[in-house]
N, C-alpha and C positions, 0 to 999 in steps of 0.2 A: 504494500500500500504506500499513494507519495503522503505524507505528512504535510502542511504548511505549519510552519510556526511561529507566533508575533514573538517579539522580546520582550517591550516594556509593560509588564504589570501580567505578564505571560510566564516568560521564564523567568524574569528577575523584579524583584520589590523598587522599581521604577517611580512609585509614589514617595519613598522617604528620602531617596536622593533630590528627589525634584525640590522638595519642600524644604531639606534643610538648606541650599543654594539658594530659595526664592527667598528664604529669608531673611538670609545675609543680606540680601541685593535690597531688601525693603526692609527690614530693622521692622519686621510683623515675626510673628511668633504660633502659626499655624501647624496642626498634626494629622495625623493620617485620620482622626477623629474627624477630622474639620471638611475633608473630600467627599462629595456627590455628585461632583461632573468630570466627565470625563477628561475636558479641557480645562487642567489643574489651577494654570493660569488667570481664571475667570474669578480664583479667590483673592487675586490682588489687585486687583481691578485695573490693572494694564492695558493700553492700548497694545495695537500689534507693533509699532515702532519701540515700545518698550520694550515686551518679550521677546524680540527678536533680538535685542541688546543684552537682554539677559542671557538670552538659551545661547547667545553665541561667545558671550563671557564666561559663563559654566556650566556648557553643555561638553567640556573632554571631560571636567569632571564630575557630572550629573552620570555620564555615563560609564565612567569608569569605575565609581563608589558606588555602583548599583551590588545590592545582594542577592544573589540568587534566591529565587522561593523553596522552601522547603520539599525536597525528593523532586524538583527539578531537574537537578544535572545526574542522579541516579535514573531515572527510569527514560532521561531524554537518553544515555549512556543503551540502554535496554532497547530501547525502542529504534537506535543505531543500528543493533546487532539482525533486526527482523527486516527495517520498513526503510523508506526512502525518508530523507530529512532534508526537509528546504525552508530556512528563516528567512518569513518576507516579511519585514518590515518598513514603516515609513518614518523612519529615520534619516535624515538628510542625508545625502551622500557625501556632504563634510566630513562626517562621523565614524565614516568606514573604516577606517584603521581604529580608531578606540574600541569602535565595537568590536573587529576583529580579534586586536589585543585582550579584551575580555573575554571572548567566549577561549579561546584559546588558557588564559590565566583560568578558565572554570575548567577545564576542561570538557567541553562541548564540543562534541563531533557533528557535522553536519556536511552534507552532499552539494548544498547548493544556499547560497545566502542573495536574497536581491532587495535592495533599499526602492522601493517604488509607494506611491499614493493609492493607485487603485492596486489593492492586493485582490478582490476578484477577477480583475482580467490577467494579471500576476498569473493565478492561481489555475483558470483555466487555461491559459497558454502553457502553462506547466505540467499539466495534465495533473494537478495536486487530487486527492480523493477528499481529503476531509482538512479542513485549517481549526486551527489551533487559536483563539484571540479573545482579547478584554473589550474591545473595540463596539460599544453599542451600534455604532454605525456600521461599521462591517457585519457585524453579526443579522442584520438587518438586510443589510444587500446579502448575504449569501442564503439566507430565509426565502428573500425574493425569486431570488435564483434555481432556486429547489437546490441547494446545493447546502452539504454538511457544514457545521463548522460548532465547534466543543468553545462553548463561550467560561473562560476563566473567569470565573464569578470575580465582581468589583464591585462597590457602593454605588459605582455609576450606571452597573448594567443588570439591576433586578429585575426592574420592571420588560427587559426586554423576553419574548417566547416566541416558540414559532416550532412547526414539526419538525423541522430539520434541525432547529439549534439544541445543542445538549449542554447541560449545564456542569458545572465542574468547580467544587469552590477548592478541591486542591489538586493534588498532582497523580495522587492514589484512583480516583474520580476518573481524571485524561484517561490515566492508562486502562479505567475500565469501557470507557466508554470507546478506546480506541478497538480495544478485543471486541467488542460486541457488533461495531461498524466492521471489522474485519470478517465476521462470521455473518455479516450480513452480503457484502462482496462478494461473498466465495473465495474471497483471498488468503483461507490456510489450508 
């Protein structure tokens, strides 16, 4: 099976880097308590010429002090050994070496990595079977789509459902809901 996989708030705790940088940058004092959208930035009330200031004064390292989620880099390590692994993220393509540097320092094997905006058309250009994401938006386009996609449970993305989306608040979760999609393929 091809896997698609997001990074931020997927494989790695991408919410408490972001927050302890945005708060340097603003002298506010916000926690992962204080997030319910997905665009984290919306709690400091920036314009986009600020955040762009911000994300590109410490976005090497928002992304490089990101921590991995708990039984992330073990079962993504497991899920190496059976399935195809492709991390599509929309990550600016500034960032590709830090990311790179990270997943490498976690060690995270993976087949194919592509930094693009639309990870649906990503996804089916790649012929991906099922994606991996936090993303209420994406999760939504791929619902549309009639296409699968294992939404990593986030404060921002409860209220989203649909028959294709499966929900997943950890890593134990993925990897069941990936066996069950597989057995539903015919891909063992």
């Amino acid at each position: 099976m091809h896997i698609g996989i997001d990074l931020d708030n997927t494989i790695l705790d991408a919410t408490s880097a972001h927050l302890h940088y945005y708060n340097i940058a603003s002298g506010l004092s916000f926690t992962p308590d204080d997030v319910n959208d997905f665009y984290l930035y919306r709690l400091y009330g920036w314009n986009q010429d600020e955040i762009d200031a911000v994300y590109i004064k410490y976005g090497h390292d928002i992304h490089w002090n990101s921590s991995p989620l708990p039984m992330a880099v073990d079962i993504l390590q497991e899920l190496y050994g059976r399935h195809q692994l492709s991390i599509i993220t929309a990550r600016p393509p500034c960032f590709r070496e830090v990311t790179m540097d990270w997943l490498k320092r976690h060690d995270i094997s993976y087949h194919h990595i592509a930094f693009v905006e639309n990870k649906l058309q990503a996804c089916m250009d790649a012929k991906v079977d099922v994606m991996i994401d936090d993303g209420p938006h994406y999760a939504e386009q791929f619902g549309r789509a009639n296409r699968p996609v294992i939404l990593y449970e986030q404060p921002y993305n409860l209220s989203v459902a649909g028959d294709r989306i499966y929900r997943a608040a950890n890593w134990m979760e993925v990897r069941k809901h990936i066996d069950c999609l597989e057995t539903q393929l015919n891909l063992v």
